[in-house]
PyMOL CGO cylinders between C-alpha atoms (Angstrom):
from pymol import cmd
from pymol.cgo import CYLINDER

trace = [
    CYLINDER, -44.75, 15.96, 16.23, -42.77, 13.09, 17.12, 0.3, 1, 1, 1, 1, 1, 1,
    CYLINDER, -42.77, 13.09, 17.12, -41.67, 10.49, 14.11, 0.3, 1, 1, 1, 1, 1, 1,
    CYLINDER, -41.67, 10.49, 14.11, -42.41, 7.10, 14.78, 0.3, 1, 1, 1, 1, 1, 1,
    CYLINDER, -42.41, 7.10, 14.78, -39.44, 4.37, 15.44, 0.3, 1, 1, 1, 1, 1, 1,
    CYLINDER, -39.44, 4.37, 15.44, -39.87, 1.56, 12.74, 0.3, 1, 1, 1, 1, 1, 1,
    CYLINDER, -39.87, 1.56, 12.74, -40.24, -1.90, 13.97, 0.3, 1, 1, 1, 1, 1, 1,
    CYLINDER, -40.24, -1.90, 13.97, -37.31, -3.62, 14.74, 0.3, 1, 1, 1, 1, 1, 1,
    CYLINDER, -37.31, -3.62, 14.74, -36.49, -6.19, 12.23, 0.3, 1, 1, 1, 1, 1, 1,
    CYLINDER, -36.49, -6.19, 12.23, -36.05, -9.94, 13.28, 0.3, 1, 1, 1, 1, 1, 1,
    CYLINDER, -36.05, -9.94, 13.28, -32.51, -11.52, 13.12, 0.3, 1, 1, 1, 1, 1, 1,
    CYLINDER, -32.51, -11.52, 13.12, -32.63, -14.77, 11.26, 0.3, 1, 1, 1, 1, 1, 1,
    CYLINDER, -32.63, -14.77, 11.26, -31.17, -17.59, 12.73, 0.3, 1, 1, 1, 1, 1, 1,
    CYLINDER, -31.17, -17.59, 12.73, -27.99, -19.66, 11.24, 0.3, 1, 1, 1, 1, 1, 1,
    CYLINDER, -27.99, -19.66, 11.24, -27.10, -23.15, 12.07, 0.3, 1, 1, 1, 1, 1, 1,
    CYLINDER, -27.10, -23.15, 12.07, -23.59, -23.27, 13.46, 0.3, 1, 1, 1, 1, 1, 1,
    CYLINDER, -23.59, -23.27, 13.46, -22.36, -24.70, 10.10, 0.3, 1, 1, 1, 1, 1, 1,
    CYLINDER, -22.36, -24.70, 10.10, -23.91, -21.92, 8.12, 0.3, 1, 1, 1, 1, 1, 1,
    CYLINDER, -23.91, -21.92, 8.12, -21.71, -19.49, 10.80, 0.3, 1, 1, 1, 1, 1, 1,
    CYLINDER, -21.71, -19.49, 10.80, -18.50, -21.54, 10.32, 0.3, 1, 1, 1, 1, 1, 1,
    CYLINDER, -18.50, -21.54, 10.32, -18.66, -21.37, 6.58, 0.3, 1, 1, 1, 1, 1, 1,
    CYLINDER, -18.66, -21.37, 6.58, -19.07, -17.39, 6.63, 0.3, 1, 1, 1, 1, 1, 1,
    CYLINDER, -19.07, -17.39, 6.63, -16.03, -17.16, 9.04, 0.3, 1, 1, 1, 1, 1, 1,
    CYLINDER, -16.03, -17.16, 9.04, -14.18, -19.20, 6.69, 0.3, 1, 1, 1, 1, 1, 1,
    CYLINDER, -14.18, -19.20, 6.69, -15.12, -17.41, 3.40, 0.3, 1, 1, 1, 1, 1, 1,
    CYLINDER, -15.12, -17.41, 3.40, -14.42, -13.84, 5.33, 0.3, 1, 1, 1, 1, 1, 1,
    CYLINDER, -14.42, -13.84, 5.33, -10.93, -15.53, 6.31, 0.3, 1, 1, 1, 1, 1, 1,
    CYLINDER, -10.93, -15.53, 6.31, -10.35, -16.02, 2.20, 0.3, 1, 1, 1, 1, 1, 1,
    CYLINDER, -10.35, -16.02, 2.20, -11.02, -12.53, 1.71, 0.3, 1, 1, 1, 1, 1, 1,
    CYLINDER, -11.02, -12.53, 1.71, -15.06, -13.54, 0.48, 0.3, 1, 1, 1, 1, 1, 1,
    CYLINDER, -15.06, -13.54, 0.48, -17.82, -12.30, 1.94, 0.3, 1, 1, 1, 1, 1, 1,
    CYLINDER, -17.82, -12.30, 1.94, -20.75, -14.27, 2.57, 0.3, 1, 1, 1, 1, 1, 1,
    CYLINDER, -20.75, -14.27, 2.57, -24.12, -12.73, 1.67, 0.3, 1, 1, 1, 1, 1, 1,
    CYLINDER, -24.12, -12.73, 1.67, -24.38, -9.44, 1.25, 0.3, 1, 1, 1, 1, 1, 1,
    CYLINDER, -24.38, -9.44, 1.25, -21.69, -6.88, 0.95, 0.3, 1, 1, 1, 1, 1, 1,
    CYLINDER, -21.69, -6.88, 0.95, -22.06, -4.16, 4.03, 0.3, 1, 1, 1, 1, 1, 1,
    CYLINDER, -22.06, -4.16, 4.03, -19.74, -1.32, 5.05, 0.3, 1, 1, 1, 1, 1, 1,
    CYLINDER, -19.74, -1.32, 5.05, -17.75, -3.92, 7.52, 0.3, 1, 1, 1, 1, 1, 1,
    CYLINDER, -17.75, -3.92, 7.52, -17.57, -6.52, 4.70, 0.3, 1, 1, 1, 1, 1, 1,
    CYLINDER, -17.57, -6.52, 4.70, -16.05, -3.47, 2.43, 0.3, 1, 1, 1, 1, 1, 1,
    CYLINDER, -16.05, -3.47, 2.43, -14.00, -1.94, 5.17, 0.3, 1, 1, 1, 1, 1, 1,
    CYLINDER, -14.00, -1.94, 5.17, -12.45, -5.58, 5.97, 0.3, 1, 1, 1, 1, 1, 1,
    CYLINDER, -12.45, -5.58, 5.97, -11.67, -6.14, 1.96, 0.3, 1, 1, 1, 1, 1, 1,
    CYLINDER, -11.67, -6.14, 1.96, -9.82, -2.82, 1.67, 0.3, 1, 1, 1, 1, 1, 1,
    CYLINDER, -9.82, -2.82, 1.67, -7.57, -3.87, 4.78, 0.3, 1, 1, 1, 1, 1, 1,
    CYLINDER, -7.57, -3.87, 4.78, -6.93, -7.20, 3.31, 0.3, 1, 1, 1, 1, 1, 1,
    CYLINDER, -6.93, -7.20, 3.31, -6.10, -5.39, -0.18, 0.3, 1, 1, 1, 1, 1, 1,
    CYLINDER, -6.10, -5.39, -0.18, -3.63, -2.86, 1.82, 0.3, 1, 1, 1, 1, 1, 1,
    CYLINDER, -3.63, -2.86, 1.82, -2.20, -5.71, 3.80, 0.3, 1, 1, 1, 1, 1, 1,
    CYLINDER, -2.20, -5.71, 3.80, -1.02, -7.44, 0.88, 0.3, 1, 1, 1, 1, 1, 1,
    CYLINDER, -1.02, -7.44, 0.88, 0.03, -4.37, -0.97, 0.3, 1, 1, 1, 1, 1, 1,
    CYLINDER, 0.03, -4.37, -0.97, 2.22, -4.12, 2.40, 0.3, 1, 1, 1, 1, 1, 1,
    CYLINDER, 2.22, -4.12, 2.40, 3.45, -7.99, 2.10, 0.3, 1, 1, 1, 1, 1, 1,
    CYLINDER, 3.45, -7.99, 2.10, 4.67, -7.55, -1.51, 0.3, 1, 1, 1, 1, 1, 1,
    CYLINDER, 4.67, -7.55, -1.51, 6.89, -4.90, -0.61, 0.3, 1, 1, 1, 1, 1, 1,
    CYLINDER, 6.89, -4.90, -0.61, 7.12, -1.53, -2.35, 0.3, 1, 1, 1, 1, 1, 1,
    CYLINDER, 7.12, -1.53, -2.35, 4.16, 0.28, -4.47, 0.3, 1, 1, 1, 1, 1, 1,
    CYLINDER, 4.16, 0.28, -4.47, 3.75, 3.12, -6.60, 0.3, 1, 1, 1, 1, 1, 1,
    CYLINDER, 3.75, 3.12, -6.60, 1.79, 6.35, -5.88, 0.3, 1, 1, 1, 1, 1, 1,
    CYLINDER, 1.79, 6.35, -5.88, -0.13, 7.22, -9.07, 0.3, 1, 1, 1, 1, 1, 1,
    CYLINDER, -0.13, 7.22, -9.07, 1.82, 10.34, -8.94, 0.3, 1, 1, 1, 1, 1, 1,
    CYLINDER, 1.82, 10.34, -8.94, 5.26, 8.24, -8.90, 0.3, 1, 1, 1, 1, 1, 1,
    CYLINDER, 5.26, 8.24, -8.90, 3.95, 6.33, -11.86, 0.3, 1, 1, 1, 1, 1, 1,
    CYLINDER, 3.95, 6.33, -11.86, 3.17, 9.15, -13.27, 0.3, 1, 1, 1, 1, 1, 1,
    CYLINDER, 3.17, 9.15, -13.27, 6.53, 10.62, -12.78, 0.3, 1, 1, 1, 1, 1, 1,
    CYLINDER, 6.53, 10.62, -12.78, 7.95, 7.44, -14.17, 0.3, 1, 1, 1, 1, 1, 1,
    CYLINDER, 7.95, 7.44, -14.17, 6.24, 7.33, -17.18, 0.3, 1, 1, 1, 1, 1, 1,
    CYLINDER, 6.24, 7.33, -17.18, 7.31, 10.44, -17.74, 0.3, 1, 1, 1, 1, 1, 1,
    CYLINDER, 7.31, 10.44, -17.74, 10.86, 10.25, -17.58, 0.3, 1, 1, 1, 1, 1, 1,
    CYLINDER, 10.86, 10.25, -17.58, 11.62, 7.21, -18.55, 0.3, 1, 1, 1, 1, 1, 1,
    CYLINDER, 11.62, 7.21, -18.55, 12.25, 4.82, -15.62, 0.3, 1, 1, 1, 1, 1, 1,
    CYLINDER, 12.25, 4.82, -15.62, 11.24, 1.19, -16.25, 0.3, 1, 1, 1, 1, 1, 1,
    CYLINDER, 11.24, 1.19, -16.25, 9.82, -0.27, -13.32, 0.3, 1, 1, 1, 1, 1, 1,
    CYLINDER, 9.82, -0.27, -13.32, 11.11, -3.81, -13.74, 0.3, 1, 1, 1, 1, 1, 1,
    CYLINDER, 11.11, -3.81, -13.74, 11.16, -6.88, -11.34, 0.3, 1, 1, 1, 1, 1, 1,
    CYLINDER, 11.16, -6.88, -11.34, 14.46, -6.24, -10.44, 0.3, 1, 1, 1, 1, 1, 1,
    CYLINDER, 14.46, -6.24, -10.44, 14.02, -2.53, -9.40, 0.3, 1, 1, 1, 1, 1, 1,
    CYLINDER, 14.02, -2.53, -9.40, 11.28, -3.13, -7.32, 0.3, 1, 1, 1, 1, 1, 1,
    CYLINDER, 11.28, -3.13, -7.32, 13.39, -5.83, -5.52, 0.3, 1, 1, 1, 1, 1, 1,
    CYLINDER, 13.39, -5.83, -5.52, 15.84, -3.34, -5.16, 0.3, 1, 1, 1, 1, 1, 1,
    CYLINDER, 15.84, -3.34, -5.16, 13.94, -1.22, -3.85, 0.3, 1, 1, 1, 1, 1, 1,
    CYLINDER, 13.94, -1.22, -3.85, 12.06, -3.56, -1.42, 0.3, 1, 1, 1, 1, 1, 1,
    CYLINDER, 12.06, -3.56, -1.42, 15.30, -3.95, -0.05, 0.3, 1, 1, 1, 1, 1, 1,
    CYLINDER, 15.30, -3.95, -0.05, 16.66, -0.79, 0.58, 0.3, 1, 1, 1, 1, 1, 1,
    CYLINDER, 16.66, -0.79, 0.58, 12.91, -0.13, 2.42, 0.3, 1, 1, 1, 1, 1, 1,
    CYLINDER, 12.91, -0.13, 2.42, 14.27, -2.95, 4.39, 0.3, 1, 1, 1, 1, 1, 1,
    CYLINDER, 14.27, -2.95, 4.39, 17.18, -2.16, 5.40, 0.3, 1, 1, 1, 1, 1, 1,
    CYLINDER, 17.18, -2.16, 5.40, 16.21, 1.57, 5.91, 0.3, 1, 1, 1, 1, 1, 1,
    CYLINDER, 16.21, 1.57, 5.91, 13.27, 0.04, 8.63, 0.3, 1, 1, 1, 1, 1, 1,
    CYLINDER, 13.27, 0.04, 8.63, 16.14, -1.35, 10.47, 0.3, 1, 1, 1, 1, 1, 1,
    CYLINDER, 16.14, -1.35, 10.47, 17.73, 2.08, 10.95, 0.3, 1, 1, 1, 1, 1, 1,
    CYLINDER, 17.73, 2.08, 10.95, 14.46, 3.31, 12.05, 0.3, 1, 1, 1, 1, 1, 1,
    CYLINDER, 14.46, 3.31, 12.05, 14.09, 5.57, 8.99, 0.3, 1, 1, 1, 1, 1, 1,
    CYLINDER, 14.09, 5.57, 8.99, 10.62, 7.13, 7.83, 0.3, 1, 1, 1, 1, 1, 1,
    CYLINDER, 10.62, 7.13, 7.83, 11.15, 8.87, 4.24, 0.3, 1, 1, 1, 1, 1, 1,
    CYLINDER, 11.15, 8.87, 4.24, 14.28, 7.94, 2.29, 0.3, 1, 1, 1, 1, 1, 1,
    CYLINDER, 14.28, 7.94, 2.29, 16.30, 8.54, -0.94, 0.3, 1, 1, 1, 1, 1, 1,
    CYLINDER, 16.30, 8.54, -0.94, 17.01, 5.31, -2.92, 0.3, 1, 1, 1, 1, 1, 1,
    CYLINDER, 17.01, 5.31, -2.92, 19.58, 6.23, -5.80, 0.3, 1, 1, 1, 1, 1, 1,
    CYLINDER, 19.58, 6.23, -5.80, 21.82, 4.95, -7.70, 0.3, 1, 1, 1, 1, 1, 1,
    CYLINDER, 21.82, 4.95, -7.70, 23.22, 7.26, -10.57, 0.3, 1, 1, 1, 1, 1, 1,
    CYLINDER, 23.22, 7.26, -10.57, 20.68, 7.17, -13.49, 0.3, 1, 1, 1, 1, 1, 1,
    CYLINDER, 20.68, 7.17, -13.49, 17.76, 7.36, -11.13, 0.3, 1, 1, 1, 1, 1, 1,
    CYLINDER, 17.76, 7.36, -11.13, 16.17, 8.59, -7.59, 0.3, 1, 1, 1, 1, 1, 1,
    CYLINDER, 16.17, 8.59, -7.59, 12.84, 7.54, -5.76, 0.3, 1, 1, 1, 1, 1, 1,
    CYLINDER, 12.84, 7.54, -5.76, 11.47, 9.08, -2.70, 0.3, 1, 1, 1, 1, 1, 1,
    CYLINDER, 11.47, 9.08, -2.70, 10.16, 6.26, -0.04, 0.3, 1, 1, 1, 1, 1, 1,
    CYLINDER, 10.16, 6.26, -0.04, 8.03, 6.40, 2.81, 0.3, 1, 1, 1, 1, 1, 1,
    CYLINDER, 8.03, 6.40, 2.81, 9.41, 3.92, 4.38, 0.3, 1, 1, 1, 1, 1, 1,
    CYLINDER, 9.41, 3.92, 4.38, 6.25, 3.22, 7.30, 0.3, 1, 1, 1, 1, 1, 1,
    CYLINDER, 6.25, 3.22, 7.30, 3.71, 2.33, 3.92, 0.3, 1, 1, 1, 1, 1, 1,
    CYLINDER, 3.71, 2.33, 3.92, 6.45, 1.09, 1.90, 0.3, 1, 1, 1, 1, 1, 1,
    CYLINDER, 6.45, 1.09, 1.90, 5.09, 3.50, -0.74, 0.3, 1, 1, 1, 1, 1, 1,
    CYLINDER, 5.09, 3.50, -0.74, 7.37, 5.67, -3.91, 0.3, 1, 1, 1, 1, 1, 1,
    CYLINDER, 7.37, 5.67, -3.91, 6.04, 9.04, -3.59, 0.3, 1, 1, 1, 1, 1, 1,
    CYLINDER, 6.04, 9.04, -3.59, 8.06, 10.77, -6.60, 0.3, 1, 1, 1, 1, 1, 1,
    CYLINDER, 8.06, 10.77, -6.60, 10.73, 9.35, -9.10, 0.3, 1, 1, 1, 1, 1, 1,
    CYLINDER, 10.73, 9.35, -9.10, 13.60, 11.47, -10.75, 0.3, 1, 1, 1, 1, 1, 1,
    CYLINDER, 13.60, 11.47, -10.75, 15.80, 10.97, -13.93, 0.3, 1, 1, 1, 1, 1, 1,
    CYLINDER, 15.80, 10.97, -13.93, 19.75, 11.86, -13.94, 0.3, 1, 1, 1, 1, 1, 1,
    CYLINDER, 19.75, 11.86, -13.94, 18.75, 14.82, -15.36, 0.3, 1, 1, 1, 1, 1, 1,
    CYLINDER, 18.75, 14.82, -15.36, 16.32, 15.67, -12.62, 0.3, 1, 1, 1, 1, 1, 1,
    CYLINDER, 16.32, 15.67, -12.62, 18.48, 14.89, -9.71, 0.3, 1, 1, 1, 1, 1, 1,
    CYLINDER, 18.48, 14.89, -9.71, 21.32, 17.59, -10.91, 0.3, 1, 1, 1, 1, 1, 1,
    CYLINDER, 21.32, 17.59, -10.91, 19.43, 20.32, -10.19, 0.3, 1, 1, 1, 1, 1, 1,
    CYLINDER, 19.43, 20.32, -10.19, 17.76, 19.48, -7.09, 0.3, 1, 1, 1, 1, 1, 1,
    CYLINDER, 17.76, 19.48, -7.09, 17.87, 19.57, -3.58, 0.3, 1, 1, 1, 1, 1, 1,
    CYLINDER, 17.87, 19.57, -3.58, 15.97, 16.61, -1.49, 0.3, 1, 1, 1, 1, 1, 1,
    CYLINDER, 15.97, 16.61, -1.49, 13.89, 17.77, 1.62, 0.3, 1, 1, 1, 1, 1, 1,
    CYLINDER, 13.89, 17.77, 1.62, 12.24, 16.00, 4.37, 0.3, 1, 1, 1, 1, 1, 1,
    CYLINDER, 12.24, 16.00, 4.37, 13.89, 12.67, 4.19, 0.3, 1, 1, 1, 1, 1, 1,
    CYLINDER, 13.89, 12.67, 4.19, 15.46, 11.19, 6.86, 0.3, 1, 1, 1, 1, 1, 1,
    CYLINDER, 15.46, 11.19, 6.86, 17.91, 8.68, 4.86, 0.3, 1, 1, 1, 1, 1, 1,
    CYLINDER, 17.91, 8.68, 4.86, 19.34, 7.80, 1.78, 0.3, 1, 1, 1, 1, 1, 1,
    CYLINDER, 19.34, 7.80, 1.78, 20.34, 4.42, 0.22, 0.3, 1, 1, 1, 1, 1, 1,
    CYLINDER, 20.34, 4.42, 0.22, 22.05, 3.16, -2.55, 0.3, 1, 1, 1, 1, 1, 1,
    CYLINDER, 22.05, 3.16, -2.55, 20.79, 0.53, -4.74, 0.3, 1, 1, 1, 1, 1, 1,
    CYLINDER, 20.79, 0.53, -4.74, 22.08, -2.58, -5.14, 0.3, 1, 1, 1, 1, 1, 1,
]
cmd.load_cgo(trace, "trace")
């Protein structure tokens, strides 16, 4: 037999303030009321966007990798290699080497994201695939 459609709820009504507050508070990254998938899709796009703005992340695997061997992420390497994301952009690059001699990091450039790190020790012995650019750091 055929299951019976359940009533169709009633919308409740919001004064024009009450809408201009929510728009606000979604516009600071808050959600008014109740959290639903839109409210969670629109705060994971807000976190990536920022992630983006920063400049450079780590994949867990790069940290990882880091750890690892080594390789201090510092303020001053992640500005270097912000940079050298920048300028490889500009060329129209998508995956890149950033090196300098102690250390390697594999970029996608589009997400601005370290995919794998090396030590010196590391990069002597191996042979980098599917990039599309290398860089120096500064």
């Amino acid at each position: 037999m055929a299951d019976r459609i359940s009533p169709i709820e009633r919308v409740q009504k919001i004064s024009p303030t009450e809408a201009v507050q929510g728009v606000k508070a979604a516009a600071r990254g808050q959600t008014p009321g109740r959290m639903d998938a839109a409210g969670q899709f629109g705060a994971l796009l807000r976190q990536e966007r920022a992630a983006q703005a920063e400049g450079v992340a780590f994949s867990k695997h790069a940290m990882a990798r880091a750890e690892e061997r080594g390789i201090e992420v510092t303020p001053a390497l992640m500005e270097q290699l912000t940079s050298s994301v920048e300028r490889a952009q500009a060329k129209g690059a998508t995956n890149i080497l950033a090196f300098d001699a102690t250390r390697a990091f594999i970029i996608n450039v589009p997400h601005g994201r370290v995919i794998t790190t090396m030590s010196q020790e590391e990069m002597q012995e191996n042979i980098f695939t599917n990039i599309d650019g290398a860089v120096l750091l500064k």
